[in-house]
N, CA, C and O atoms as a Maestro MAE file, in Angstrom:
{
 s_m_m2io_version
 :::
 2.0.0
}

f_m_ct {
 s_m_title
 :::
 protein
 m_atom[332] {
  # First column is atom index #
  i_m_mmod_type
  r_m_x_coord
  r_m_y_coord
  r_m_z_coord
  i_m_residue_number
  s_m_chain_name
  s_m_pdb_residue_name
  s_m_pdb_atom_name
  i_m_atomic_number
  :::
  1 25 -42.848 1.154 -39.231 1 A "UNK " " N  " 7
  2 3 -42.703 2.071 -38.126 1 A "UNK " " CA " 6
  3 2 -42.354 1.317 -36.841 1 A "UNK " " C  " 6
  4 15 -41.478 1.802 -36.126 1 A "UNK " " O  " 8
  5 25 -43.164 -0.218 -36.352 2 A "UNK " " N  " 7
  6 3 -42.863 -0.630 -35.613 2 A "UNK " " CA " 6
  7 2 -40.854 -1.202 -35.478 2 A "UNK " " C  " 6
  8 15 -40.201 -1.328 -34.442 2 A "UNK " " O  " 8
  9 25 -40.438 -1.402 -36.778 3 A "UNK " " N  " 7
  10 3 -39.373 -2.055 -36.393 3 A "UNK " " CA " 6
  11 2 -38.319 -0.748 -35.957 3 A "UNK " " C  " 6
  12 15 -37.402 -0.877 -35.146 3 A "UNK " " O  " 8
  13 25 -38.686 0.647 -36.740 4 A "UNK " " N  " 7
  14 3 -37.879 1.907 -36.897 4 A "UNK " " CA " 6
  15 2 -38.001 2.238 -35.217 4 A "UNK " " C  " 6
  16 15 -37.156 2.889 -34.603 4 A "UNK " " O  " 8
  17 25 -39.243 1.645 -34.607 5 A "UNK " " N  " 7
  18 3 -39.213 2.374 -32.766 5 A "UNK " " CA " 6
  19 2 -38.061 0.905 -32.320 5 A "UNK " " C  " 6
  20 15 -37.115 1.257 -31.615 5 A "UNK " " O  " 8
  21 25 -38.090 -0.233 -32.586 6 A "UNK " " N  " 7
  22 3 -37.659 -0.981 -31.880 6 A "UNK " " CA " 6
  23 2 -36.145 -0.768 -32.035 6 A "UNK " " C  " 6
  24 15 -35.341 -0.959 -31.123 6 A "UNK " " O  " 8
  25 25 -35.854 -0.385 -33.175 7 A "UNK " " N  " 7
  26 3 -34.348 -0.113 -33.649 7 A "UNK " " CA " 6
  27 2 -33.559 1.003 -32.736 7 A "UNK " " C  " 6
  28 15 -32.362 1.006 -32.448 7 A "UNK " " O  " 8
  29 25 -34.514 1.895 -32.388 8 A "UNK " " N  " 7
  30 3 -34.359 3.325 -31.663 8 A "UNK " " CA " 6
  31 2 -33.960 2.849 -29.991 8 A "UNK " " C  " 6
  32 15 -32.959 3.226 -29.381 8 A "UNK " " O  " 8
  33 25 -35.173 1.811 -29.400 9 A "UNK " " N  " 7
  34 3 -35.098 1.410 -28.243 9 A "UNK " " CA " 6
  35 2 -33.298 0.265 -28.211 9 A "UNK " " C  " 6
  36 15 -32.317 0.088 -27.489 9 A "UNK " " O  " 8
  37 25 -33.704 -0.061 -29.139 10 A "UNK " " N  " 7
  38 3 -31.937 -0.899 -29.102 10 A "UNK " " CA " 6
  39 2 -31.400 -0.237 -29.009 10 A "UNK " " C  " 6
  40 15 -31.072 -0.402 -27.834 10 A "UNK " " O  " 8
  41 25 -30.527 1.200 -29.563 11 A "UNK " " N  " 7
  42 3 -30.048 1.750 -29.730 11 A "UNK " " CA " 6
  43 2 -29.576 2.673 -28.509 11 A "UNK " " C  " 6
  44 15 -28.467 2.994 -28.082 11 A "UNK " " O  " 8
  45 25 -30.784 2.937 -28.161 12 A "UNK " " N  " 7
  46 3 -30.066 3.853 -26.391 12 A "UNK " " CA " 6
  47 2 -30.591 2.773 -25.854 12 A "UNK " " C  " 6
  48 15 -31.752 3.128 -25.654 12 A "UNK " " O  " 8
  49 25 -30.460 1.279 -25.354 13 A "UNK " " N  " 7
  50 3 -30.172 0.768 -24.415 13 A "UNK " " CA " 6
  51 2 -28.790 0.331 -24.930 13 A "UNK " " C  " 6
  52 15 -27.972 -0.066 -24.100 13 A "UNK " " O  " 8
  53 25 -28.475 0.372 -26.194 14 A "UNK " " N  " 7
  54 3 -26.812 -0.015 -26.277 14 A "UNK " " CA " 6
  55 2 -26.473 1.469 -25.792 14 A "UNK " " C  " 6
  56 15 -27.012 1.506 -24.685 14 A "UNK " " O  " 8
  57 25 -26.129 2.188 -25.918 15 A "UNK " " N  " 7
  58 3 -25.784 3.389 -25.640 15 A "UNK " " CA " 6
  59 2 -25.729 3.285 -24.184 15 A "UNK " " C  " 6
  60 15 -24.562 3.059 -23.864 15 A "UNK " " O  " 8
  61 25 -26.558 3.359 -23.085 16 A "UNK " " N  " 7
  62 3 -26.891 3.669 -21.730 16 A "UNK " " CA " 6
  63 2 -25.631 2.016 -21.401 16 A "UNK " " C  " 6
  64 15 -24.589 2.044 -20.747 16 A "UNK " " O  " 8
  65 25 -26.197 0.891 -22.060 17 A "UNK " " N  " 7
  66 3 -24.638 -0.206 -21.347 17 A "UNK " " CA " 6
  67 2 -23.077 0.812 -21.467 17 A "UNK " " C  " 6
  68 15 -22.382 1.173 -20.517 17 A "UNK " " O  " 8
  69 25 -22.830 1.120 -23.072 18 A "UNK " " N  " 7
  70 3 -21.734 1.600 -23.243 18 A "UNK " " CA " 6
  71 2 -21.507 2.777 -21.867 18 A "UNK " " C  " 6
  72 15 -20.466 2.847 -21.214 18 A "UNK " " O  " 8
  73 25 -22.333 3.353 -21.714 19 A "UNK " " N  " 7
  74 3 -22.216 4.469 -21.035 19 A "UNK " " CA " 6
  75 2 -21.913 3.842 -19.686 19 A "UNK " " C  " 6
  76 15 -20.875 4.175 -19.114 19 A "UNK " " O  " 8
  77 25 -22.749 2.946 -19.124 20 A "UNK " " N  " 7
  78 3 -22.557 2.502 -17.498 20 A "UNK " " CA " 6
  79 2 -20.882 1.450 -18.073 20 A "UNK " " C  " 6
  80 15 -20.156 1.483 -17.079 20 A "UNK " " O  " 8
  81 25 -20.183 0.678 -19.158 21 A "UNK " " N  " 7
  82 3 -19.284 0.154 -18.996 21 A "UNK " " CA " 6
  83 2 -18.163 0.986 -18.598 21 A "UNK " " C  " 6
  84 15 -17.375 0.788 -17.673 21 A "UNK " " O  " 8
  85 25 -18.218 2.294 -19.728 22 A "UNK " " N  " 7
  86 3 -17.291 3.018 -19.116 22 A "UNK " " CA " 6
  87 2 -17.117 4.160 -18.007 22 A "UNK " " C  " 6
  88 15 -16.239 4.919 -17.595 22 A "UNK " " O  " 8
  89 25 -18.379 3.864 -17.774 23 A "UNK " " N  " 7
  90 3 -18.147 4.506 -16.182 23 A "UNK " " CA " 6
  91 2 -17.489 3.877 -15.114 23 A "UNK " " C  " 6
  92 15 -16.676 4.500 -14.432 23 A "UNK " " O  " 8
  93 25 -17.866 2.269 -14.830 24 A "UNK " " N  " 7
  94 3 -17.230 1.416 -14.627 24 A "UNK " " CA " 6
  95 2 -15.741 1.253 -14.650 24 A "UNK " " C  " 6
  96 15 -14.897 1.250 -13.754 24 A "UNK " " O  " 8
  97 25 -15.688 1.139 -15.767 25 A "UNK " " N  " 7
  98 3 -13.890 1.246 -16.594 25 A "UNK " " CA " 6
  99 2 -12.977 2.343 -15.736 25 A "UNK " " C  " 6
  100 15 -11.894 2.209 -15.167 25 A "UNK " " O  " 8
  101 25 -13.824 3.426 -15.876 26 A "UNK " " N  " 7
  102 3 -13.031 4.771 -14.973 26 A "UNK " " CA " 6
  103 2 -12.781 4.583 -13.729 26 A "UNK " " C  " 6
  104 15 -11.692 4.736 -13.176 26 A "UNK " " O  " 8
  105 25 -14.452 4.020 -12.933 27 A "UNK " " N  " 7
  106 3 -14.005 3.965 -11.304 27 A "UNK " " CA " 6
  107 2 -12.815 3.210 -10.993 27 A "UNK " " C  " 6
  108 15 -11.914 3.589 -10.244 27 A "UNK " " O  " 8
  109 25 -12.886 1.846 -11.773 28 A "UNK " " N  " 7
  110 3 -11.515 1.307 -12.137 28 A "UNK " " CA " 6
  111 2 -10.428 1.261 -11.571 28 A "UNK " " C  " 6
  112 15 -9.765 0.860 -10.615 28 A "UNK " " O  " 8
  113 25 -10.499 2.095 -12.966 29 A "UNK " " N  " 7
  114 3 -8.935 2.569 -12.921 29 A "UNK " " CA " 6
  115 2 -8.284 3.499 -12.159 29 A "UNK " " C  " 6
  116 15 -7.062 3.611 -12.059 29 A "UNK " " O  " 8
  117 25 -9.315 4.321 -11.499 30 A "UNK " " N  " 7
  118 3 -9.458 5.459 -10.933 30 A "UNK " " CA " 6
  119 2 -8.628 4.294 -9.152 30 A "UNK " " C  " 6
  120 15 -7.673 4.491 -8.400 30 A "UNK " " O  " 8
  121 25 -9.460 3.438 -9.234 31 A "UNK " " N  " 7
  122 3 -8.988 2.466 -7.874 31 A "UNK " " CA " 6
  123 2 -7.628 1.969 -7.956 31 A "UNK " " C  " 6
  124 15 -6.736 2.102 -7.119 31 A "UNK " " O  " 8
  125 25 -7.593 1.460 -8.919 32 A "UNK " " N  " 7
  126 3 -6.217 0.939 -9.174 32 A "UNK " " CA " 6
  127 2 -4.501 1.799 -9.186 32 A "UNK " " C  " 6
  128 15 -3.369 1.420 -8.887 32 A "UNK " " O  " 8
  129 25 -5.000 2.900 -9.621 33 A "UNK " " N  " 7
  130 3 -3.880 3.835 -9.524 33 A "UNK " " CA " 6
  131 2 -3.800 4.478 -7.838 33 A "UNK " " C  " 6
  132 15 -2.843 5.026 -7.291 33 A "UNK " " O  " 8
  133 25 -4.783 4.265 -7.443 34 A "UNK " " N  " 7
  134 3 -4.707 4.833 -6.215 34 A "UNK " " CA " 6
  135 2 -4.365 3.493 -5.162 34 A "UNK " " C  " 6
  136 15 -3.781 3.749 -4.109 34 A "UNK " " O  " 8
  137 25 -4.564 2.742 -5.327 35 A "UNK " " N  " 7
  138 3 -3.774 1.368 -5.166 35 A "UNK " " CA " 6
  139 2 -2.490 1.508 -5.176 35 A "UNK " " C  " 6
  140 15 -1.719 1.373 -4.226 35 A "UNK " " O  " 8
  141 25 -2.247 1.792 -6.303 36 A "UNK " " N  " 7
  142 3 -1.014 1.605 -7.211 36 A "UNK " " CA " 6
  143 2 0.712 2.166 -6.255 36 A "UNK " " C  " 6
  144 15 1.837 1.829 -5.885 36 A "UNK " " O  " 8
  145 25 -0.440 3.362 -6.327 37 A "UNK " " N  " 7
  146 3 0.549 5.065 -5.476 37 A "UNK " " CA " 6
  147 2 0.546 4.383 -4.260 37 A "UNK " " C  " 6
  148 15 1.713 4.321 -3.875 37 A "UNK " " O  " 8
  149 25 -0.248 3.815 -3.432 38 A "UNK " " N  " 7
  150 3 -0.001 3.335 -1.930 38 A "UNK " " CA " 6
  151 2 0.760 2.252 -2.282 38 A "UNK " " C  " 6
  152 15 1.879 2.626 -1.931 38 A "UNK " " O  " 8
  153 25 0.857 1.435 -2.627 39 A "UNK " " N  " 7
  154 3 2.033 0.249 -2.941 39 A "UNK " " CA " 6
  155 2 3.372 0.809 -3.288 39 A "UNK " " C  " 6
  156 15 4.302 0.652 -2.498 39 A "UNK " " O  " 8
  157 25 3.551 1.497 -4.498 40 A "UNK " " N  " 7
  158 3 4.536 2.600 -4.290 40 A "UNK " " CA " 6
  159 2 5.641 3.661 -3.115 40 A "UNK " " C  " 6
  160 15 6.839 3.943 -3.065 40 A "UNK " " O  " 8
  161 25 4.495 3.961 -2.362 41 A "UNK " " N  " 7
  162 3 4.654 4.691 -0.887 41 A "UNK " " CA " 6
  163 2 5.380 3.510 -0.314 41 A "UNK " " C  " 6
  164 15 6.607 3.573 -0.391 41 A "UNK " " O  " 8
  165 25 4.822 2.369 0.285 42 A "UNK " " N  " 7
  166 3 5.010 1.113 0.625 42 A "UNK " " CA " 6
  167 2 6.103 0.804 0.186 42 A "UNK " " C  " 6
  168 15 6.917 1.022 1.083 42 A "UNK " " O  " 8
  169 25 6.651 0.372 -0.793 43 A "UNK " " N  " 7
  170 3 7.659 -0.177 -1.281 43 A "UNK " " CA " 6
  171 2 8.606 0.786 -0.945 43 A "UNK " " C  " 6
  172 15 9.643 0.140 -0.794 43 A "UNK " " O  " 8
  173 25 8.869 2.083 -0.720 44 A "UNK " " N  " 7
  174 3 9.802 3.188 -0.874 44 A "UNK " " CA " 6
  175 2 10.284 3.420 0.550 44 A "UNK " " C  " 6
  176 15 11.397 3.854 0.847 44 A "UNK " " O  " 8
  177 25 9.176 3.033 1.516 45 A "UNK " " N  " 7
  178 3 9.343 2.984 2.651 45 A "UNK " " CA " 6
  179 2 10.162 1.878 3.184 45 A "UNK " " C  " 6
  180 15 11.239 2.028 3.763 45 A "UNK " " O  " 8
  181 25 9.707 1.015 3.001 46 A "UNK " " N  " 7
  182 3 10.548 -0.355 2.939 46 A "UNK " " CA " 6
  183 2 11.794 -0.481 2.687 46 A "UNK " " C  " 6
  184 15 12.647 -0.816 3.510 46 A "UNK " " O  " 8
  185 25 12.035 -0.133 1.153 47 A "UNK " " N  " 7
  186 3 13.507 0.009 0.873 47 A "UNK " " CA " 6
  187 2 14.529 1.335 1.642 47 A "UNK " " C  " 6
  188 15 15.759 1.308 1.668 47 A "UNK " " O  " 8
  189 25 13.764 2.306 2.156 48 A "UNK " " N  " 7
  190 3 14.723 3.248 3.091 48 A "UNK " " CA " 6
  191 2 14.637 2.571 4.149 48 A "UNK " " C  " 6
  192 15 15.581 2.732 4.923 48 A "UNK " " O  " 8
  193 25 13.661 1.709 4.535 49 A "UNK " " N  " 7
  194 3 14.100 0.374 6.299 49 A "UNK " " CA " 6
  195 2 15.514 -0.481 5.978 49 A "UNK " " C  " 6
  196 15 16.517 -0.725 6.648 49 A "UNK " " O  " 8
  197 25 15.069 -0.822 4.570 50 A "UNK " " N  " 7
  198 3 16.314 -1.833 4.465 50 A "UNK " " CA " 6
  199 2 17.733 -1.490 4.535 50 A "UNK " " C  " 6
  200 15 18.672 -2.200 4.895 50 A "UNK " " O  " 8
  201 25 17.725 0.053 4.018 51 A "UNK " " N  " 7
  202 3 18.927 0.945 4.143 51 A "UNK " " CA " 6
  203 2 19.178 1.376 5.204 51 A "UNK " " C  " 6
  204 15 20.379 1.548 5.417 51 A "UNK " " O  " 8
  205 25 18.651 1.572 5.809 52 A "UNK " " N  " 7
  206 3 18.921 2.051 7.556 52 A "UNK " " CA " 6
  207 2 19.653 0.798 7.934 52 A "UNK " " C  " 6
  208 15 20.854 0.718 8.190 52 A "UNK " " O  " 8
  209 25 18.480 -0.487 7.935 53 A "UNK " " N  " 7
  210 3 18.904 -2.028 9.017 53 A "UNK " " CA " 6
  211 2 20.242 -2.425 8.237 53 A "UNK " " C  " 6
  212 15 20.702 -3.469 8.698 53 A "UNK " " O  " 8
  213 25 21.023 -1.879 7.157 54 A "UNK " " N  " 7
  214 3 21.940 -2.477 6.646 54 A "UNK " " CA " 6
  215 2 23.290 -1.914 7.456 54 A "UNK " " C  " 6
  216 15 24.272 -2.650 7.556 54 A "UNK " " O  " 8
  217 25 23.289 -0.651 7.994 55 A "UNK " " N  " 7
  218 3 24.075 -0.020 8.803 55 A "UNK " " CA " 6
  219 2 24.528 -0.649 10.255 55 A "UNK " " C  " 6
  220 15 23.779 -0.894 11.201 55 A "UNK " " O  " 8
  221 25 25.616 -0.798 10.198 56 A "UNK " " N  " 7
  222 3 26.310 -1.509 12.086 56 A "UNK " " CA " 6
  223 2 25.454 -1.127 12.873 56 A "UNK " " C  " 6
  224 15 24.752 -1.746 13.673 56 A "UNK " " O  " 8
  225 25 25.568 0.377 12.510 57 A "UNK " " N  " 7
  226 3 24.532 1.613 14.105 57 A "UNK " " CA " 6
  227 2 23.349 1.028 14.599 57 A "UNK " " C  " 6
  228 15 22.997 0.837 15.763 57 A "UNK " " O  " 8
  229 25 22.591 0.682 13.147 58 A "UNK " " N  " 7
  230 3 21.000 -0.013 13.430 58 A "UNK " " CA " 6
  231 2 21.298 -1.266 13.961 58 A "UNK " " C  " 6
  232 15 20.581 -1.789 14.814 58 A "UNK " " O  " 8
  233 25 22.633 -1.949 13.374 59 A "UNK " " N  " 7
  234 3 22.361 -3.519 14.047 59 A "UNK " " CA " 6
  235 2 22.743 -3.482 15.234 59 A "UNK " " C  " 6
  236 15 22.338 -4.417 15.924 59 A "UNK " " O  " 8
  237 25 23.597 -2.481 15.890 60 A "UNK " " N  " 7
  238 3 23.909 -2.925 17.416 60 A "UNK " " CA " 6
  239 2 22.489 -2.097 18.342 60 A "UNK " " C  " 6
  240 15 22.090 -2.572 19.405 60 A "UNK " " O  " 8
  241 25 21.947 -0.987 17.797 61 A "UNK " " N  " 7
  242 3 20.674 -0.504 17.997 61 A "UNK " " CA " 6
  243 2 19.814 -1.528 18.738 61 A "UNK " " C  " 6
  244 15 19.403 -1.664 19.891 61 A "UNK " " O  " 8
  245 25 19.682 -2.456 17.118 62 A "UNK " " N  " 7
  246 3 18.401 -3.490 17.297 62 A "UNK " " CA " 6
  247 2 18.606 -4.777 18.277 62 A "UNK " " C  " 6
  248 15 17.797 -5.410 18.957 62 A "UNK " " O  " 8
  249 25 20.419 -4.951 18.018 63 A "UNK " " N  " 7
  250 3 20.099 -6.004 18.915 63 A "UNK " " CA " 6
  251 2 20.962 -5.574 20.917 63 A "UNK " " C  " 6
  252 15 21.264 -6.367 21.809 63 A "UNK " " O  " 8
  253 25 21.067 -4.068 20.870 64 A "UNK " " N  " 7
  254 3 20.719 -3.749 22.418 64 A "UNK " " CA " 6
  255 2 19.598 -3.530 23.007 64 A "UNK " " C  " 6
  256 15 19.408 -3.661 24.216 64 A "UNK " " O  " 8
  257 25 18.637 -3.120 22.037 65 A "UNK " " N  " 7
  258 3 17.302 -2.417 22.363 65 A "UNK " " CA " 6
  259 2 16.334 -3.685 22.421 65 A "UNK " " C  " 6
  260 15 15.707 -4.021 23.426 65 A "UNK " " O  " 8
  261 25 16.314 -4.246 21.361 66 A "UNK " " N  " 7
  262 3 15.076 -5.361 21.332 66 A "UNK " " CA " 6
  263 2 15.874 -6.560 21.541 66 A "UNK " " C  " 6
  264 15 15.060 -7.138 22.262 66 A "UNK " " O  " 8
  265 25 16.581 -7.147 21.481 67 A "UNK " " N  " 7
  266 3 17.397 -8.630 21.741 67 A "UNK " " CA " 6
  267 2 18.002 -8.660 23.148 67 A "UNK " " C  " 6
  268 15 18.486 -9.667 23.664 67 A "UNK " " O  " 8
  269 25 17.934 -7.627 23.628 68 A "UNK " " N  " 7
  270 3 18.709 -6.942 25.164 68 A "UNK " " CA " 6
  271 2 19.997 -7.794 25.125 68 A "UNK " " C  " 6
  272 15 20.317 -8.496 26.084 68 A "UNK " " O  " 8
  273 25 20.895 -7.698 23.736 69 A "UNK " " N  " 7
  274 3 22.093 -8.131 24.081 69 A "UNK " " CA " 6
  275 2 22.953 -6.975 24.071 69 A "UNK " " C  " 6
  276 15 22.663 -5.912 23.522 69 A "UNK " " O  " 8
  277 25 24.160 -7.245 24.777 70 A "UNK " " N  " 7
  278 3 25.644 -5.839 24.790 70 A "UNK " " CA " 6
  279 2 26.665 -6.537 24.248 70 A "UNK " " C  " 6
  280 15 26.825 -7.700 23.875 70 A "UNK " " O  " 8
  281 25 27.435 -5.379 24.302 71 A "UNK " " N  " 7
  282 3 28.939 -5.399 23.335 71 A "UNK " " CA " 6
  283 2 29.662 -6.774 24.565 71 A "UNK " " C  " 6
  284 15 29.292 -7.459 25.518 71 A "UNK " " O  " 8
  285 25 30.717 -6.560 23.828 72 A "UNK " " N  " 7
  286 3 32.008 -7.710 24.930 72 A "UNK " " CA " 6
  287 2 32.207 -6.277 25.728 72 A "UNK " " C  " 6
  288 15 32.064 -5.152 25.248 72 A "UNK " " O  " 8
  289 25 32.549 -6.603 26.981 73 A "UNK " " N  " 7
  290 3 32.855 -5.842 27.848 73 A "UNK " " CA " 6
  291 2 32.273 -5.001 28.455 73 A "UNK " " C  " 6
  292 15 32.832 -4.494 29.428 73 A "UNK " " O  " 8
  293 25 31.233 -4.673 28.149 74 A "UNK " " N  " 7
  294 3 30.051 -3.776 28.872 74 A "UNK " " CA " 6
  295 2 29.381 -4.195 29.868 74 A "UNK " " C  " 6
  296 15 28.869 -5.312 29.938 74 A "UNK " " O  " 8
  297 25 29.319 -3.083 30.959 75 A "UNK " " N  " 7
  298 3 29.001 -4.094 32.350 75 A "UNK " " CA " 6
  299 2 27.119 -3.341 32.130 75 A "UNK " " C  " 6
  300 15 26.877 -2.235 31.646 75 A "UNK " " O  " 8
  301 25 26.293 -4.134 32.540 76 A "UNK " " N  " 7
  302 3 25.016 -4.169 32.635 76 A "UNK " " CA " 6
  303 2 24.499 -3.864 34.214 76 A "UNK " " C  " 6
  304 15 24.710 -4.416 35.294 76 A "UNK " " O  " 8
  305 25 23.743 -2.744 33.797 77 A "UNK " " N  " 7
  306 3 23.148 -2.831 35.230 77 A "UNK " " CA " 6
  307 2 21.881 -2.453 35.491 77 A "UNK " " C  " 6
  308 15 21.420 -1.431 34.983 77 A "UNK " " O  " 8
  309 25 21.135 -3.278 36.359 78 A "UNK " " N  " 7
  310 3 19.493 -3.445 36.197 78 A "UNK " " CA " 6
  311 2 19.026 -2.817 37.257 78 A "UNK " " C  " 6
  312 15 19.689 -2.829 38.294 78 A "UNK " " O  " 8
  313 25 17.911 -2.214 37.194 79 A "UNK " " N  " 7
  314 3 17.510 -1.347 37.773 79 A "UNK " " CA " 6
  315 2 16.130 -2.096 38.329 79 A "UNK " " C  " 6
  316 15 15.970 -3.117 37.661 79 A "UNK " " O  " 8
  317 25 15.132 -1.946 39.274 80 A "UNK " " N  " 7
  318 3 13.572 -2.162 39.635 80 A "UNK " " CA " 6
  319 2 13.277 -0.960 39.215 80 A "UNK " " C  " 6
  320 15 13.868 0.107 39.381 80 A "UNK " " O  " 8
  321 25 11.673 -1.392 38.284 81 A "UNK " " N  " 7
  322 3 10.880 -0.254 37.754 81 A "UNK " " CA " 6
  323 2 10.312 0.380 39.229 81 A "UNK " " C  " 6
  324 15 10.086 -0.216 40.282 81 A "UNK " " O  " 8
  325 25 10.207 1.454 38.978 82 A "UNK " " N  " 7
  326 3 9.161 2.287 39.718 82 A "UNK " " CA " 6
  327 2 8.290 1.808 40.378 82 A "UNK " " C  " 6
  328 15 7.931 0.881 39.651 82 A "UNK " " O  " 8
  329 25 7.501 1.757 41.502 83 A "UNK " " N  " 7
  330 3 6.312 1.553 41.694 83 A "UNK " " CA " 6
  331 2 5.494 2.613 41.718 83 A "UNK " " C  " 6
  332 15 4.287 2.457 41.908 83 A "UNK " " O  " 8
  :::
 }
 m_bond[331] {
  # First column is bond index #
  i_m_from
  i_m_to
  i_m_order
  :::
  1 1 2 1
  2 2 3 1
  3 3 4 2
  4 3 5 1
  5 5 6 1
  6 6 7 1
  7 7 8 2
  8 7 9 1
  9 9 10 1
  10 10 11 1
  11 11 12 2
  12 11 13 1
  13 13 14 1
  14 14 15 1
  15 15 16 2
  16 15 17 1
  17 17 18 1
  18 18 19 1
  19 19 20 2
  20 19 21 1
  21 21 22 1
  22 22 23 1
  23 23 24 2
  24 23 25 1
  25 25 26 1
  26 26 27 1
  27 27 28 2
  28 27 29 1
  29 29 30 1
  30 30 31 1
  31 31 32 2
  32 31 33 1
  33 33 34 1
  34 34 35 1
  35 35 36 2
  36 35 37 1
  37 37 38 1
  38 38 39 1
  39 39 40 2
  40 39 41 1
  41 41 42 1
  42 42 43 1
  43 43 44 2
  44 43 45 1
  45 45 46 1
  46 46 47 1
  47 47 48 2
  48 47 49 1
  49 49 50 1
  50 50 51 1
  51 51 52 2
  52 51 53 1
  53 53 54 1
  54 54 55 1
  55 55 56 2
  56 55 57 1
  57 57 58 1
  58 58 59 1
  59 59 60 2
  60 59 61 1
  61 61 62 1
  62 62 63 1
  63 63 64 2
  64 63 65 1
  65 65 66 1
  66 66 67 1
  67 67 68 2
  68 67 69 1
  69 69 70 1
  70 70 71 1
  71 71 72 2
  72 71 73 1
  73 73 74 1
  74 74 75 1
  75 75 76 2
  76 75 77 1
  77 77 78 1
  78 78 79 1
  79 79 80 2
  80 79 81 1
  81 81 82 1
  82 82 83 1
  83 83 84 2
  84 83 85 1
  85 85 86 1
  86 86 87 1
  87 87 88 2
  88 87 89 1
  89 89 90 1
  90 90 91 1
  91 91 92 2
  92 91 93 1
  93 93 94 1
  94 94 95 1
  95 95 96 2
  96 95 97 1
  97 97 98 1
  98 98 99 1
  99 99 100 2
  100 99 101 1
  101 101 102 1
  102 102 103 1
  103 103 104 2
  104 103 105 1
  105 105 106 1
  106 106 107 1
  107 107 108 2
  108 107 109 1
  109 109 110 1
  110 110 111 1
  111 111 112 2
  112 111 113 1
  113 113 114 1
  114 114 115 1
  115 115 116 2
  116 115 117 1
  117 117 118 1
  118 118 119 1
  119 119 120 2
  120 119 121 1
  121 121 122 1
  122 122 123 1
  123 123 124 2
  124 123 125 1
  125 125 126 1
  126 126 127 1
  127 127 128 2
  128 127 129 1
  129 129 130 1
  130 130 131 1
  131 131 132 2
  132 131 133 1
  133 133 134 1
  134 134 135 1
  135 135 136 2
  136 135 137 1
  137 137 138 1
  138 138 139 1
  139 139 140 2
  140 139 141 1
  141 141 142 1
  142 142 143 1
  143 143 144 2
  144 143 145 1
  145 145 146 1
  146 146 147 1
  147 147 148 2
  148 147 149 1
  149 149 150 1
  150 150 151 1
  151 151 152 2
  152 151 153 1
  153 153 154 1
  154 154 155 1
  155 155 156 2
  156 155 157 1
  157 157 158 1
  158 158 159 1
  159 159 160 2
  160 159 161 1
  161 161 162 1
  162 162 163 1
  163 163 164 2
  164 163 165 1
  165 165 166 1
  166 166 167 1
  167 167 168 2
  168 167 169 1
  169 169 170 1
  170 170 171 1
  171 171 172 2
  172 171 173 1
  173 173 174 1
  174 174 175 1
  175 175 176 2
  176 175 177 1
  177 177 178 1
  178 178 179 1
  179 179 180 2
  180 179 181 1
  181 181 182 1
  182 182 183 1
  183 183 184 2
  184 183 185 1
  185 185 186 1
  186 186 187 1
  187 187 188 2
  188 187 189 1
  189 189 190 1
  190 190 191 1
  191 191 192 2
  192 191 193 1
  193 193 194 1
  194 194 195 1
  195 195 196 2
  196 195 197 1
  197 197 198 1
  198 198 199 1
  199 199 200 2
  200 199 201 1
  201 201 202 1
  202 202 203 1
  203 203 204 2
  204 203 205 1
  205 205 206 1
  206 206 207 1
  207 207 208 2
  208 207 209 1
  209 209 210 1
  210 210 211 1
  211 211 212 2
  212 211 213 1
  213 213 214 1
  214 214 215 1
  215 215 216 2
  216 215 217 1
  217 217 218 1
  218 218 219 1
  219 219 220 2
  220 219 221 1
  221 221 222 1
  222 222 223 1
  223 223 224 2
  224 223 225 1
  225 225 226 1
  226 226 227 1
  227 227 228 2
  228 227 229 1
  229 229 230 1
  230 230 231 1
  231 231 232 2
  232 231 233 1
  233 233 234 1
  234 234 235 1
  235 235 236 2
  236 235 237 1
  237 237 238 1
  238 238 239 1
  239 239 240 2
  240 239 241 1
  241 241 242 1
  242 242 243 1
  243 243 244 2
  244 243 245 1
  245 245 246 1
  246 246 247 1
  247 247 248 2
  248 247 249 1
  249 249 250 1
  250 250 251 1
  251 251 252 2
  252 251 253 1
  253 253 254 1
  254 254 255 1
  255 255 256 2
  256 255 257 1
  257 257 258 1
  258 258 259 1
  259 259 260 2
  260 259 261 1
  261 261 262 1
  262 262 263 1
  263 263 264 2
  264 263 265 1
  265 265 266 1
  266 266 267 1
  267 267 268 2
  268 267 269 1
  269 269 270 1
  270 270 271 1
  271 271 272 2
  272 271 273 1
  273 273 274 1
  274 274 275 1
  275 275 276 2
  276 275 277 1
  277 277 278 1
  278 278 279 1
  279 279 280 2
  280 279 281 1
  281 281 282 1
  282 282 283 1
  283 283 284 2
  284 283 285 1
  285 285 286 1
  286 286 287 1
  287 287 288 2
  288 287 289 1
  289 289 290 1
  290 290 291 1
  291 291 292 2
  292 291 293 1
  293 293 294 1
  294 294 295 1
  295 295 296 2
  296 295 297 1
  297 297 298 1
  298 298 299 1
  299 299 300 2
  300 299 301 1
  301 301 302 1
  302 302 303 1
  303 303 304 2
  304 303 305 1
  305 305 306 1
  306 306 307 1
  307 307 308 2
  308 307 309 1
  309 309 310 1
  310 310 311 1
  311 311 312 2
  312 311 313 1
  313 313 314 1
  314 314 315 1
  315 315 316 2
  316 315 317 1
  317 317 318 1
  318 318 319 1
  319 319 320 2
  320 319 321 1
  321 321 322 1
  322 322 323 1
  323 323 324 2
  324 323 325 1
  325 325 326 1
  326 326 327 1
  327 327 328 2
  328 327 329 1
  329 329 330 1
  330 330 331 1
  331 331 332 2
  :::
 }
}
C-alpha cells in the first residue's frame, strides 16, 4: 500500500510539472508571435521609408530641409526669427 500511495504522489507531481511546462510553452509562444507581428510592422515600415528615400522628390526634400542645401541657381533668403 505504501509503495501504491507513493506511486500516486509521483504521478500528479509529474502531471502538475507537465502541466506548469506547458503553460510555460504557451506564454511563450504566445510572446514570441507577438514579438514576431511587431518586427513584421517594423520591417514593413522600413521598407515603405526606403521606397519613398529612393525617389529624387525625397532626396532634394531631405537635402533642402535637413542638409539646408539648394538647387544651382536658387537665390536664398534668410530671414531673423521672431522675437
Amino acid at each position: 500500500m505504501n509503495k501504491s500511495r507513493k506511486n500516486r504522489k509521483m504521478h500528479i507531481i509529474a502531471g502538475i510539472v507537465a502541466i506548469a511546462l506547458i503553460l510555460y510553452a504557451s506564454v511563450t509562444l504566445i510572446s514570441i508571435k507577438a514579438h514576431t507581428q511587431r518586427a513584421q510592422e517594423q520591417k514593413a515600415a522600413l521598407e515603405q521609408k526606403i521606397d519613398e528615400l529612393g525617389t529624387t522628390k525625397s532626396v532634394v526634400e531631405i537635402a533642402e530641409e535637413e542638409l539646408g542645401l539648394v538647387q544651382p541657381g536658387a537665390v536664398v533668403i534668410e530671414t531673423e526669427p521672431e522675437s
